[in-house]
One Martini backbone bead per residue (centre of mass of N, CA, C, O) as a GRO file, in nm:
protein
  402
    1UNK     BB    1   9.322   5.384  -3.491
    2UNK     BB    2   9.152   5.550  -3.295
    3UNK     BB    3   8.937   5.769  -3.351
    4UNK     BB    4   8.760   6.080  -3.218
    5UNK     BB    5   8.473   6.018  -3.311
    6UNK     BB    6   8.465   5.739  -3.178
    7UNK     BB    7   8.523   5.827  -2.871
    8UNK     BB    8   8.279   5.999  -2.848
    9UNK     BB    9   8.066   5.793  -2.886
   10UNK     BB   10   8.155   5.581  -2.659
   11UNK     BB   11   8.147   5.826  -2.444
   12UNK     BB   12   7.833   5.852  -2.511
   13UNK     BB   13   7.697   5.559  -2.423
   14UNK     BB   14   7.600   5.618  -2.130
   15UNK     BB   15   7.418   5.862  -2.143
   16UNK     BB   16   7.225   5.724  -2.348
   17UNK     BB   17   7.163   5.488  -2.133
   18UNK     BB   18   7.076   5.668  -1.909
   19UNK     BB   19   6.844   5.785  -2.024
   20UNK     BB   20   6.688   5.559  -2.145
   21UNK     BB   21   6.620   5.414  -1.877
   22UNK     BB   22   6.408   5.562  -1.749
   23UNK     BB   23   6.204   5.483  -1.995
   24UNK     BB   24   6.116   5.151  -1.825
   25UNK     BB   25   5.908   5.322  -1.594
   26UNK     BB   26   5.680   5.540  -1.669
   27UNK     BB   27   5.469   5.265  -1.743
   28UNK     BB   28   5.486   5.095  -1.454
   29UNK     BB   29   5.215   5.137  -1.293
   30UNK     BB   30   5.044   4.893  -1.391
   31UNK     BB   31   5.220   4.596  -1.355
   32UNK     BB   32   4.996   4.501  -1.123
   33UNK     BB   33   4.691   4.448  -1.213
   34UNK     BB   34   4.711   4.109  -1.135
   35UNK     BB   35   4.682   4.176  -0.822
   36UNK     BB   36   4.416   4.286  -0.743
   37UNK     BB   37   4.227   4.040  -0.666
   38UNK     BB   38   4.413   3.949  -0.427
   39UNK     BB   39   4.347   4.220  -0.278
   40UNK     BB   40   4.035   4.191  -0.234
   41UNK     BB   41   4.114   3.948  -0.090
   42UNK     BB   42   4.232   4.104   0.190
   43UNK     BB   43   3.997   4.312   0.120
   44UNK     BB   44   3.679   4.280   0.169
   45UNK     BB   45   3.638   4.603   0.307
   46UNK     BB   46   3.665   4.682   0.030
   47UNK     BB   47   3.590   4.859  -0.253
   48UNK     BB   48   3.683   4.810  -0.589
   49UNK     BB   49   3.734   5.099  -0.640
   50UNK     BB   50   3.980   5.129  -0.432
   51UNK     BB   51   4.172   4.897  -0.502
   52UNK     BB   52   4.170   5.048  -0.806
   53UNK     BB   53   4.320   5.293  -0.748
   54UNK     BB   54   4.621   5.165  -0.739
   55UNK     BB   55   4.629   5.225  -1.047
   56UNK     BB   56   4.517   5.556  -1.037
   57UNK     BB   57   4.710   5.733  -0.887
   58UNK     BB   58   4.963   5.713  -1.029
   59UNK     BB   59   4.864   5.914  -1.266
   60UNK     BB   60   4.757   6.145  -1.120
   61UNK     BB   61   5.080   6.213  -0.969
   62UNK     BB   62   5.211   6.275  -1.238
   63UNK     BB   63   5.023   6.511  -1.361
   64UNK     BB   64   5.105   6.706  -1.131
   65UNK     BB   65   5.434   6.664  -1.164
   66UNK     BB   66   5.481   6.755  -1.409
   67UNK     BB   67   5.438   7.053  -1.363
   68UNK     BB   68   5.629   7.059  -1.120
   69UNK     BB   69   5.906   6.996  -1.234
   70UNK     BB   70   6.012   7.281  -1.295
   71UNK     BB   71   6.054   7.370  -1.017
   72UNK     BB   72   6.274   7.148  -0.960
   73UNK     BB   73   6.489   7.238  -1.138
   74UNK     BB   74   6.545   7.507  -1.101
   75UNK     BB   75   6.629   7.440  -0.796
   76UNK     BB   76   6.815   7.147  -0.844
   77UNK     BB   77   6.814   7.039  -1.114
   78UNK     BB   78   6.809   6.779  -1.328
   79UNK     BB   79   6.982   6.557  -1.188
   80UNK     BB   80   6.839   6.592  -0.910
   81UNK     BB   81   6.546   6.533  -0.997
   82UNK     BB   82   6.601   6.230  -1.110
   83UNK     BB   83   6.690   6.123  -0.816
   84UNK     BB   84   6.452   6.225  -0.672
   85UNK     BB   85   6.247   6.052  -0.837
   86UNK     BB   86   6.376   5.776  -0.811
   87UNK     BB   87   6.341   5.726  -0.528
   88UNK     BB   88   6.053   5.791  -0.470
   89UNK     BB   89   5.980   5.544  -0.678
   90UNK     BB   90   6.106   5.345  -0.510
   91UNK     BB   91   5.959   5.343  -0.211
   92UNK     BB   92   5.671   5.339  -0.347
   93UNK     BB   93   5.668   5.073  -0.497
   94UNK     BB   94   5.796   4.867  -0.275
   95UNK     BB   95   5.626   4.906   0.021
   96UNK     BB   96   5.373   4.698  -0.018
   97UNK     BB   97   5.528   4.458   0.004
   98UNK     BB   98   5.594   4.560   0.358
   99UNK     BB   99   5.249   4.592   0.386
  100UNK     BB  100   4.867   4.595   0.513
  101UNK     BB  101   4.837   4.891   0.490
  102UNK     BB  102   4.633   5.014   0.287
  103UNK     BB  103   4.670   5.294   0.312
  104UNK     BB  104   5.010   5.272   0.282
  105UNK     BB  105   4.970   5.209   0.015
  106UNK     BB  106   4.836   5.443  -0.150
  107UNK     BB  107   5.024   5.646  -0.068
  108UNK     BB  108   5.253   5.478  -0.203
  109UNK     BB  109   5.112   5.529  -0.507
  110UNK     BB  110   5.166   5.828  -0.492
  111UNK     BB  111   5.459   5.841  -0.496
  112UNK     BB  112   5.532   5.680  -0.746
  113UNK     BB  113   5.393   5.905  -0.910
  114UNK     BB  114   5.599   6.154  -0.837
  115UNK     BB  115   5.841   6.015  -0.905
  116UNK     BB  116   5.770   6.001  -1.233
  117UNK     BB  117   5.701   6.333  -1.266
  118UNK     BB  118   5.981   6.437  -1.241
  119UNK     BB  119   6.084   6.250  -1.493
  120UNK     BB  120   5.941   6.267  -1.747
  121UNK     BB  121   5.988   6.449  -1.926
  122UNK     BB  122   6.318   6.418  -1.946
  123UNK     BB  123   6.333   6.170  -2.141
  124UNK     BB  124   6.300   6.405  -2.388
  125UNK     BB  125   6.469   6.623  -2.292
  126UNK     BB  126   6.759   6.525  -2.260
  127UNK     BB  127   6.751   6.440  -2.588
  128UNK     BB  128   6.777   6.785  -2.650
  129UNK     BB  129   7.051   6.872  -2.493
  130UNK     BB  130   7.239   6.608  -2.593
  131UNK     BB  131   7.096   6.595  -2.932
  132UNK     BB  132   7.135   6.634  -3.250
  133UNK     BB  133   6.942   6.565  -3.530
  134UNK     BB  134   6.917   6.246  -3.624
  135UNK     BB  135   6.996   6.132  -3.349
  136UNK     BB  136   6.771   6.258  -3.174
  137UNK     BB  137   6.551   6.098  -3.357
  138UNK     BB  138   6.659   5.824  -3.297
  139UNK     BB  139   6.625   5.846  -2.991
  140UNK     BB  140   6.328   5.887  -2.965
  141UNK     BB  141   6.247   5.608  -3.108
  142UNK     BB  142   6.389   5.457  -2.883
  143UNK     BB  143   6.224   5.592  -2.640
  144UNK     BB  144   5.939   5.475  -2.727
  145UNK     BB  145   6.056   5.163  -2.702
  146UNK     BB  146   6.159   5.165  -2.401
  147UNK     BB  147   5.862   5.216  -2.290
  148UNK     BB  148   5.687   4.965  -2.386
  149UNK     BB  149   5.937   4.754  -2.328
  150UNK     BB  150   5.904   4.830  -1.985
  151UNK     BB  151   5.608   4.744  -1.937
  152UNK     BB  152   5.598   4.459  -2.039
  153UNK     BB  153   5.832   4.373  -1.870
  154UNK     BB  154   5.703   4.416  -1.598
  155UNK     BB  155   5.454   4.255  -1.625
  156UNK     BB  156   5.559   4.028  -1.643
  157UNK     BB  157   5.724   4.013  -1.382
  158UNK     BB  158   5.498   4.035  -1.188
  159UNK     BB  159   5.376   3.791  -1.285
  160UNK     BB  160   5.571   3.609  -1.176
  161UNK     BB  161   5.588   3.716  -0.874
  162UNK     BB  162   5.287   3.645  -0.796
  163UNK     BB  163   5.329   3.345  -0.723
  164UNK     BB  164   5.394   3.415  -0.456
  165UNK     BB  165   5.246   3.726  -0.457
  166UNK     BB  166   5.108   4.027  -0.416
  167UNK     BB  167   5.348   4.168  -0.306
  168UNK     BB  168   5.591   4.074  -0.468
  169UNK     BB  169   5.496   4.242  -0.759
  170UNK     BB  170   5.629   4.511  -0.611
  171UNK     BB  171   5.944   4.443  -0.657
  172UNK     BB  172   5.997   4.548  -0.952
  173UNK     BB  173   6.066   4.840  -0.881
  174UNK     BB  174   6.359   4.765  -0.850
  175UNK     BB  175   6.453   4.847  -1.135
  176UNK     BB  176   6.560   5.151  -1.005
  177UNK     BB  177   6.808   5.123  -0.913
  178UNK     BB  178   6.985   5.069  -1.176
  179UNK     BB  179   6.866   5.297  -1.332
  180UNK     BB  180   7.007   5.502  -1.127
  181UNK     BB  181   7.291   5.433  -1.183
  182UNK     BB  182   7.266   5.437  -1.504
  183UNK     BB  183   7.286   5.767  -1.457
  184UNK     BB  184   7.510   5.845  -1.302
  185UNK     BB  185   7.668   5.741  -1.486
  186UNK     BB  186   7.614   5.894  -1.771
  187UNK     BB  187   7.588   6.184  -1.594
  188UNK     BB  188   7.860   6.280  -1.613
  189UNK     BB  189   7.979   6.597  -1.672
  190UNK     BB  190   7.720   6.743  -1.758
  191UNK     BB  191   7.611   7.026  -1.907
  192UNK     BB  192   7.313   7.203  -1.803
  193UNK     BB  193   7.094   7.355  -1.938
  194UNK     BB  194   6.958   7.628  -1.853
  195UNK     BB  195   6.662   7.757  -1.682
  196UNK     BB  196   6.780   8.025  -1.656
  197UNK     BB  197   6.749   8.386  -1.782
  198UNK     BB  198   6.886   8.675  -1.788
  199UNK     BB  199   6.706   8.973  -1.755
  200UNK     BB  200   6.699   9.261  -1.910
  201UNK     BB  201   6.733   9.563  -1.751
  202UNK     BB  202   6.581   9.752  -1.930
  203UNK     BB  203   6.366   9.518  -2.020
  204UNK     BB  204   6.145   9.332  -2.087
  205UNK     BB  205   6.039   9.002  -2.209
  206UNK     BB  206   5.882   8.967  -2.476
  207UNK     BB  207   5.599   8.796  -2.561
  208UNK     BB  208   5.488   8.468  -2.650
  209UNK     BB  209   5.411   8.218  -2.858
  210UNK     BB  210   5.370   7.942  -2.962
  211UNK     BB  211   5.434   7.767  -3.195
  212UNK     BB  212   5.238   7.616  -3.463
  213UNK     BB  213   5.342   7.349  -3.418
  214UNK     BB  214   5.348   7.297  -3.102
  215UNK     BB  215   5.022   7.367  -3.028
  216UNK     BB  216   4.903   7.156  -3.251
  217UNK     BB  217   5.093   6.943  -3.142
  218UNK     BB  218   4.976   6.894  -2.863
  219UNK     BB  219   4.669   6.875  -2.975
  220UNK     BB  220   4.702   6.592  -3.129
  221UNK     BB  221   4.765   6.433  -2.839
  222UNK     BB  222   4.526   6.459  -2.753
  223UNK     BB  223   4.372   6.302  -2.969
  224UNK     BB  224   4.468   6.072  -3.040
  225UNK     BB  225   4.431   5.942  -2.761
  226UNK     BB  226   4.132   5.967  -2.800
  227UNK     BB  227   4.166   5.738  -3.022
  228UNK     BB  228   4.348   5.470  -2.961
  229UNK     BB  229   4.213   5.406  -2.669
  230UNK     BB  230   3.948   5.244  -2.827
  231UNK     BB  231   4.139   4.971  -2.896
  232UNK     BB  232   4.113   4.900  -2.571
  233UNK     BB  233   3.849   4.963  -2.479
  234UNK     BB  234   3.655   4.816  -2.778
  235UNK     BB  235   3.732   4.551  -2.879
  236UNK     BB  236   3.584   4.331  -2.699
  237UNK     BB  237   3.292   4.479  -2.807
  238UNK     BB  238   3.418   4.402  -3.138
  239UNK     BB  239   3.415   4.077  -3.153
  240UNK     BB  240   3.125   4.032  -3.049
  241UNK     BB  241   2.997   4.178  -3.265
  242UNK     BB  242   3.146   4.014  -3.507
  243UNK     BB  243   3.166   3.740  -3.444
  244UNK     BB  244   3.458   3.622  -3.355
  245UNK     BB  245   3.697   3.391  -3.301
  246UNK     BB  246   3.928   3.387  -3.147
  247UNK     BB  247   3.906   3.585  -2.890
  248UNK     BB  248   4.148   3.487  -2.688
  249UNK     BB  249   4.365   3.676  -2.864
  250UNK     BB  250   4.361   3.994  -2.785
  251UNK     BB  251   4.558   3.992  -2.602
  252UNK     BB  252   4.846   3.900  -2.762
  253UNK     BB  253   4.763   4.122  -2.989
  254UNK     BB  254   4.818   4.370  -2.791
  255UNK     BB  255   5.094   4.302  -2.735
  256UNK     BB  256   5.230   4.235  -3.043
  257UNK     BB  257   5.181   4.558  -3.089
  258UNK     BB  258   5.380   4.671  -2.925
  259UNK     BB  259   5.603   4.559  -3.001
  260UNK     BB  260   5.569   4.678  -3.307
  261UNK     BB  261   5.592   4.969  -3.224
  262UNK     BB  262   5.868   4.948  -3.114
  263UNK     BB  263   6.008   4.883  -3.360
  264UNK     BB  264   5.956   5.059  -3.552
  265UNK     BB  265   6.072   5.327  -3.348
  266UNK     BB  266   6.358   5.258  -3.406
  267UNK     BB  267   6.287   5.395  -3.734
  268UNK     BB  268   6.237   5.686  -3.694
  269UNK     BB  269   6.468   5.804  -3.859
  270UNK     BB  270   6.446   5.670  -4.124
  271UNK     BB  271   6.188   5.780  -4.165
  272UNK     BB  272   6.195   6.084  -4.144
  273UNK     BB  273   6.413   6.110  -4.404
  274UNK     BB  274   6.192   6.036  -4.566
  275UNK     BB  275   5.906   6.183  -4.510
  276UNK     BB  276   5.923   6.389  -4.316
  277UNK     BB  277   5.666   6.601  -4.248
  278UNK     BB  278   5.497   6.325  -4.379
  279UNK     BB  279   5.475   6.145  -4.152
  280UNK     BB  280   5.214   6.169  -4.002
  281UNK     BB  281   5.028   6.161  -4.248
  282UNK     BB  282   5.088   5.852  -4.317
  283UNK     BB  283   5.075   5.713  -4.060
  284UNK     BB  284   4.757   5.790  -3.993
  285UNK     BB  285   4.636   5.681  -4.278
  286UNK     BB  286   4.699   5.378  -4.166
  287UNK     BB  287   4.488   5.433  -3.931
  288UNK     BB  288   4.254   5.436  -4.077
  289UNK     BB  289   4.268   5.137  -4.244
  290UNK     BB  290   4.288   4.994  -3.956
  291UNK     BB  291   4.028   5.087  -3.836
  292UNK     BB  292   3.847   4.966  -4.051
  293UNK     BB  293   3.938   4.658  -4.075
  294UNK     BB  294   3.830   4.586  -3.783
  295UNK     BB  295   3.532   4.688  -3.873
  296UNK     BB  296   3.530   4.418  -4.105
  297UNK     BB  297   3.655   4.172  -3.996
  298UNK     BB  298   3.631   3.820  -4.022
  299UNK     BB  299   3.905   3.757  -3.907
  300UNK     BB  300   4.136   3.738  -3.657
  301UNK     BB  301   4.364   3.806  -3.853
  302UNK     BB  302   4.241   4.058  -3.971
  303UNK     BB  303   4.224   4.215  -3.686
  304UNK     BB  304   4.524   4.218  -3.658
  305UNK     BB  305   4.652   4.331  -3.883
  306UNK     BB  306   4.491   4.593  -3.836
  307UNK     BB  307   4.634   4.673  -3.564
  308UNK     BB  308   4.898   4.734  -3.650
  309UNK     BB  309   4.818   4.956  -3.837
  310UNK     BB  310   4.732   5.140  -3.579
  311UNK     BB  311   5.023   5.125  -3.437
  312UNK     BB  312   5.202   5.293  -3.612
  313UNK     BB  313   5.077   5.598  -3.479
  314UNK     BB  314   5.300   5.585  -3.258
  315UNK     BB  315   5.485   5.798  -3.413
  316UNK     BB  316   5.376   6.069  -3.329
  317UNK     BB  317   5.518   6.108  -3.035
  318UNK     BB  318   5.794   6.173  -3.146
  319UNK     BB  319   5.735   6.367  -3.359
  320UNK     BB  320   5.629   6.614  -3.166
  321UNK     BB  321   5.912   6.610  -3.013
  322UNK     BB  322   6.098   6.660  -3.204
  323UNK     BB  323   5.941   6.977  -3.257
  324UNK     BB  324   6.000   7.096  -3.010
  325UNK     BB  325   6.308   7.095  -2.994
  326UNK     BB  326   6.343   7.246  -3.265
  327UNK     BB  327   6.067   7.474  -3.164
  328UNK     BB  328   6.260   7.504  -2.863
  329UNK     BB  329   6.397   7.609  -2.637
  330UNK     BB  330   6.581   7.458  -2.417
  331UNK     BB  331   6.521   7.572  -2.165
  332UNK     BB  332   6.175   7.532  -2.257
  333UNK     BB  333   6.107   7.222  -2.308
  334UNK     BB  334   6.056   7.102  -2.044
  335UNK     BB  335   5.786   7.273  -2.036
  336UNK     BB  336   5.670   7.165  -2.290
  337UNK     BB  337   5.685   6.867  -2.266
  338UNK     BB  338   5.500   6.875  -1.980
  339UNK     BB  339   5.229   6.938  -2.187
  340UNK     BB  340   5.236   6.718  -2.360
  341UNK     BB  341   5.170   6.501  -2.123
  342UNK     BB  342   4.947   6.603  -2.052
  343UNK     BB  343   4.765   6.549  -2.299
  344UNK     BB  344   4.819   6.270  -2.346
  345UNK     BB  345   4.632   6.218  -2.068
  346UNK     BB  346   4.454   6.390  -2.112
  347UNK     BB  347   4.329   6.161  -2.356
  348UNK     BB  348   4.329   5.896  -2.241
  349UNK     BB  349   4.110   5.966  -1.967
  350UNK     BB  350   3.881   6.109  -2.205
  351UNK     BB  351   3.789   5.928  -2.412
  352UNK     BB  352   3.545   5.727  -2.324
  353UNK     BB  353   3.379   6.038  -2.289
  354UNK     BB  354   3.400   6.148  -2.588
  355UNK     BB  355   3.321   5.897  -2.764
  356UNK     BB  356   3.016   5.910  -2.621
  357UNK     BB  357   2.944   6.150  -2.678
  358UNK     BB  358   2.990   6.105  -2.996
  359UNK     BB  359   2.773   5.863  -2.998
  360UNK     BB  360   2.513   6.000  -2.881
  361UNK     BB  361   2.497   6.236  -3.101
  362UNK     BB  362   2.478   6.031  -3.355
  363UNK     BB  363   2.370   5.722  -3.259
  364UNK     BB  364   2.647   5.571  -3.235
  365UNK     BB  365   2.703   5.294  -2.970
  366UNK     BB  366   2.857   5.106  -3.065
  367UNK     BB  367   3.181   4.982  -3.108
  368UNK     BB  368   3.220   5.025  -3.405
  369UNK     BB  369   3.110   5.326  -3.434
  370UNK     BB  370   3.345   5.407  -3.249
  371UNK     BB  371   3.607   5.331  -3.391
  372UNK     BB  372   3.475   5.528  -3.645
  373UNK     BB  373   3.529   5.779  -3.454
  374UNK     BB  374   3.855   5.747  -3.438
  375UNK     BB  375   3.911   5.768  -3.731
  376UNK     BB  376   3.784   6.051  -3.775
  377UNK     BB  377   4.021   6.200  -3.553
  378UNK     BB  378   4.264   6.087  -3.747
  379UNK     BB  379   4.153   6.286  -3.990
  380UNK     BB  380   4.240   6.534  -3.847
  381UNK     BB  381   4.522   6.514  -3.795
  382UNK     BB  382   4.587   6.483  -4.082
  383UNK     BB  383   4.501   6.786  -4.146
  384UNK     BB  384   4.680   6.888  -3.959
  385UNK     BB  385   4.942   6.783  -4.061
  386UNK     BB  386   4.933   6.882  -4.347
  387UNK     BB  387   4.926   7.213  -4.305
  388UNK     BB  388   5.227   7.196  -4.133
  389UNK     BB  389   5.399   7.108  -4.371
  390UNK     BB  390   5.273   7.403  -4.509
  391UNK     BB  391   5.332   7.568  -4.233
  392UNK     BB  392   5.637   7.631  -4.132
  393UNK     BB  393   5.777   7.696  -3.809
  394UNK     BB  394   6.134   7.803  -3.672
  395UNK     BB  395   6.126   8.010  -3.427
  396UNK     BB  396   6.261   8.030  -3.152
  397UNK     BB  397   6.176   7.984  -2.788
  398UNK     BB  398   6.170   8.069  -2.494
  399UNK     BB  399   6.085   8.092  -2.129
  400UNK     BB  400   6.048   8.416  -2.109
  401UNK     BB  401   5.818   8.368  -2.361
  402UNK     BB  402   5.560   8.242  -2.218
   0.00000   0.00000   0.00000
């Protein structure tokens, strides 16, 4: 006989992978990347800043629609807000593939990022509405872990797509399709917590502050973003300062760091109950001297194995989701964690100006102290997380009271 339990799980694994299936493509912006040269050679009369836009175009569109999100929820509810995200970002997705007028590609690139800023926030706060306790930690971790192995797999396949044509490779988003389908079947029936809450009558609702977990926890969002993103920008021109071998190494090694780093994410559920709130200050310990490793590394070897460990602190962005979820009311989720992904965003952005600027200011400009900069920044915020593990509030927030 089957338990009650047991058929409750079941019931329940259409919604988990609905919900988890969103992140398969928040992150596949990106995944055309390998047809730009293709694409400037059809247009030879466009400047490179403009064709390299097609890649940047859909991130500002995120960032904006990201914030503008809470209020098509207000107005639509969130389960037709990710449907009305999925379509726009299916027809902006797939539209360059069937024009060349270039104006209506950037376009397609502009509504792309739109619809999937309609539900970025989502795929972390419906993981926050319909789950809690270690479940909900799990689904973070598998959340981190499908959003990477979603880029992965888009970049390949576009690659593949490629071969035919770079407007092929615009195909790709057509994954967006099942991925619509897979939410539509798993959400179903789902009573989804109110957006908003009747104010009482007799007084306004006193306003609060964030909770000081959730505040500090933005704030390292935006750090972490600018500290990590060096290992991105700075890698190719600190192997070659420090004259390492078998340089051709690097694109494979930065793939096989986040497939890895996808891989830890899926145990964050039982790191969690192992280190508890030391959980983001043990991981970024490590991605310190992961930080060190690879800018001492005397060969590609343990360059590489250097960057696993620096891979490691990727565990920070569900531990500080999870902090929302937990010191956030529901109904106020979905805007606070759109707040953290604006963070997370412009932590990425703003890295190699931020990183440049304070390599100038102590005369430090090579790349290897770049990286031993963004290393310094990551000591920064494990004394943040070090004194919120001793200073944790968990009086939840409400969405009145922001």
């Amino acid at each position: 006989m089957i338990s009650e339990n047991s058929m409750s799980i079941k019931s329940r694994l259409p919604l988990k992978i609905g919900i988890l299936s969103l992140s398969l493509v928040v992150q596949a912006a990106g995944a055309v990347a390998a047809a730009v040269p293709f694409i400037m050679n059809d247009f030879s009369d466009r400047t490179t800043a403009q064709v390299q836009s097609i890649l940047t175009l859909p991130s500002m569109a995120i960032l904006i629609f990201i914030l503008l999100s809470s209020w098509f929820i207000k107005v639509l509810g969130k389960k037709r807000t990710v449907c009305l995200g999925l379509m726009i970002a299916l027809v902006g997705g797939i539209l360059p593939a069937f024009t060349m007028n270039f104006g209506l590609i950037l376009f397609a690139r502009i509504l792309f990022g739109a619809g999937l800023g309609l539900f970025n926030s989502m795929t972390v706060s419906l993981i926050g509405d319909n789950f809690t306790g270690a479940e909900q930690k799990n689904l973070l971790g598998i959340q981190s872990a499908v959003m990477t192995l979603g880029n992965s797999l888009a970049t390949f396949a576009a690659g593949l797509l490629l071969t035919i044509s770079w407007q092929a490779s615009f195909l790709v988003y057509l994954v967006i399709l099942p991925i619509l389908f897979l939410f539509l079947f798993g959400y179903r029936n789902v009573n989804e917590n109110p957006v908003e809450t009747t104010q009482p009558s007799t007084t306004a609702t006193k306003r609060r502050k964030l909770p000081l977990s959730v505040t500090l926890g933005i704030l390292t969002l935006f750090l972490f973003f600018i500290s990590l993103m060096v290992v991105i920008t700075s890698s190719a021109l600190l192997i070659q300062e420090l004259a390492l071998t078998n340089q051709g190494f690097l694109s494979t090694a930065l793939a096989i760091a986040g497939i890895f780093s996808s891989l830890v994410a899926l145990a964050f559920g039982q790191i969690t109950k192992l280190l508890k709130r030391f959980t983001p200050v043990v991981v970024i310990s490590f991605a310190m001297v992961g930080f060190f490793t690879i800018t001492f590394a005397p060969t590609m070897t343990v360059f590489f194995i250097g960057l696993l460990v620096v891979y490691l602190a990727n565990l920070v962005v569900p531990y500080v989701y999870s902090v929302i979820l937990s010191d956030v009311d529901p109904e106020a989720n979905n805007l606070v964690v759109s707040l953290a992904m604006v963070a997370c965003n412009l932590g990425a952005f703003s890295s190699p100006y931020v990183i440049n600027f304070i390599s100038q200011l102590l005369g430090m400009t090579t790349a290897v102290m770049q990286v031993r900069i963004a290393a310094g920044v990551m000591a920064i915020i494990a004394l943040i997380f070090l004194f919120l593990a001793f200073n944790k509030t968990t009086t939840p927030i409400s969405k009145e009271e922001l």
